[in-house]
C-alpha positions as CSV (number, residue, x, y, z in Angstrom):
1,X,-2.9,46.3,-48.3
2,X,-1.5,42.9,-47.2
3,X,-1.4,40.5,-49.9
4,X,-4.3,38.2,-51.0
5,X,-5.1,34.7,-48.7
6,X,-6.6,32.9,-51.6
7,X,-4.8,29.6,-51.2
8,X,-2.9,30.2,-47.6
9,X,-3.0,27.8,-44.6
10,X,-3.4,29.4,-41.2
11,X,-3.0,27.6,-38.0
12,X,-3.5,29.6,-34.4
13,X,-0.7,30.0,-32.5
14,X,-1.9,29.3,-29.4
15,X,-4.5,26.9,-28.0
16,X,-8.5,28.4,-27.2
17,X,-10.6,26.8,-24.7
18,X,-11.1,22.9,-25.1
19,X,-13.3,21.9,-27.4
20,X,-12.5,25.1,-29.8
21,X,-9.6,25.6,-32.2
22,X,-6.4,25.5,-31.3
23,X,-2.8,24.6,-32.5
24,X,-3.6,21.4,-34.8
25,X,-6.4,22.8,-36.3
26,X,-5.6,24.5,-40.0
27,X,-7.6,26.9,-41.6
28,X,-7.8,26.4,-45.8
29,X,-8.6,30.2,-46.9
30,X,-9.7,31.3,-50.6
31,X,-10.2,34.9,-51.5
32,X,-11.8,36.4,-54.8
33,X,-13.3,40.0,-55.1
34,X,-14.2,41.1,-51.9
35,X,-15.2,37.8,-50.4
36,X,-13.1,35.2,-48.6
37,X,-13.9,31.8,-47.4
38,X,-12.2,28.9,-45.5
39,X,-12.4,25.6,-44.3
40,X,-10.9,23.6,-41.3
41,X,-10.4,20.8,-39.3
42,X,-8.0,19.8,-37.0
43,X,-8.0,18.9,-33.2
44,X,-11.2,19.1,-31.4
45,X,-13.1,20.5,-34.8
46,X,-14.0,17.7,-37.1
47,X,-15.2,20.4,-39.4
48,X,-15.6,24.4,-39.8
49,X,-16.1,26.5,-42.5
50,X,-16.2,30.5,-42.4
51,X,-17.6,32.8,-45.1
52,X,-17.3,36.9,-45.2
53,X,-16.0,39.8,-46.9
54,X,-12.5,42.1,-47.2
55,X,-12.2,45.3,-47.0
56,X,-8.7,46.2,-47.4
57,X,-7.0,44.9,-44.7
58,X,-10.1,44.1,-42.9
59,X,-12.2,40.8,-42.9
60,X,-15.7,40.6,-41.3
61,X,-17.2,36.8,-40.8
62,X,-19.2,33.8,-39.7
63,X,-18.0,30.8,-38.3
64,X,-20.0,27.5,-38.2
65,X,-18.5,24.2,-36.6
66,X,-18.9,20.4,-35.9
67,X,-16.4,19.3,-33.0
68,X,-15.6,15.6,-33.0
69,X,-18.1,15.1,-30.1
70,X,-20.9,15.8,-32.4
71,X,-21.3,19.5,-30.8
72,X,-22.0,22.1,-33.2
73,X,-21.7,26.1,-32.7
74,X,-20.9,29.2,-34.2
75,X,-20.2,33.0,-34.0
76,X,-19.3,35.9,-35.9
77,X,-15.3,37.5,-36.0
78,X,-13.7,40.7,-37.4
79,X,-10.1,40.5,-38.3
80,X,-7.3,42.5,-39.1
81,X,-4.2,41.1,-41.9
82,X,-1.4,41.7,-41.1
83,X,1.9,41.2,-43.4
84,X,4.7,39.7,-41.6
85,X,8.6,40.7,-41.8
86,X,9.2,36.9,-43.2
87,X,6.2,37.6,-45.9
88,X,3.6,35.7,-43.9
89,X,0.6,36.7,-43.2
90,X,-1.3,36.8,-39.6
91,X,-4.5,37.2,-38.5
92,X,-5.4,39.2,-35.3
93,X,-8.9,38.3,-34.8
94,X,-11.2,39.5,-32.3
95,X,-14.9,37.1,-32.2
96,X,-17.9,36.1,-30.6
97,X,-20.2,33.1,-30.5
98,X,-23.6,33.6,-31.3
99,X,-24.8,29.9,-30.9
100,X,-23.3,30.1,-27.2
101,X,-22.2,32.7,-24.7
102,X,-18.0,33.7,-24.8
103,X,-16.1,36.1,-26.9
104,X,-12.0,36.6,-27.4
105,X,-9.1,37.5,-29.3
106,X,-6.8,35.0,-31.2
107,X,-3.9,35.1,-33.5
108,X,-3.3,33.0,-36.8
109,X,-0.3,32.9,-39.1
110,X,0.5,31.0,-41.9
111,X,1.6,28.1,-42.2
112,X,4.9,27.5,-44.5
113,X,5.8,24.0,-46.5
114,X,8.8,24.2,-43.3
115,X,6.0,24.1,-40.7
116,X,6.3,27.8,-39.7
């Protein structure tokens, strides 16, 4: 099993659809028995949290977000960890809204104190 998130910084590595994460938002993940949780901000999302569970290397959770237009929205994702040759750690993460139509696949990787 990949190692744990509790304290790791996550950024996507590649822009969604406007108004939705992308590359300047950072996700802020904590992990403890079974459960993780994040928050984030960053671009287009003023604030977002996300609160789930881990299975191995398997997380299952809900998304809720305020974008700086004063939208709100959310959805549910399932994700897979995956441990990178450097050590870091990536998300390949497959979600859907609930509070809107649209579903997708994204990528995260941590973020390093070099920017990486």
């Amino acid at each position: 099993m990949a190692r744990s998130l509790d304290g790791l910084v996550l950024a996507p590595v590649a822009d969604q659809a406007p108004g939705q994460v992308g590359t300047r938002t950072r996700f802020t993940y904590h992990e403890r028995d079974g459960a993780v949780w994040a928050e984030y901000a960053g671009g287009d999302v003023l604030r977002g949290h996300l609160v789930g569970t881990r299975e191995g290397d398997r997380l299952d959770f809900r998304y809720v977000q305020l974008m700086t237009d004063g939208g709100t929205s959310s959805g549910h994702c399932v994700a897979t960890v995956v441990e990178l040759p450097d050590g870091r750690v990536r998300l390949e993460e497959t979600w859907e809204w609930e509070s809107q139509r649209g579903s997708g696949t994204s990528v995260v990787e941590q973020v390093t104190a070099h920017g990486h």
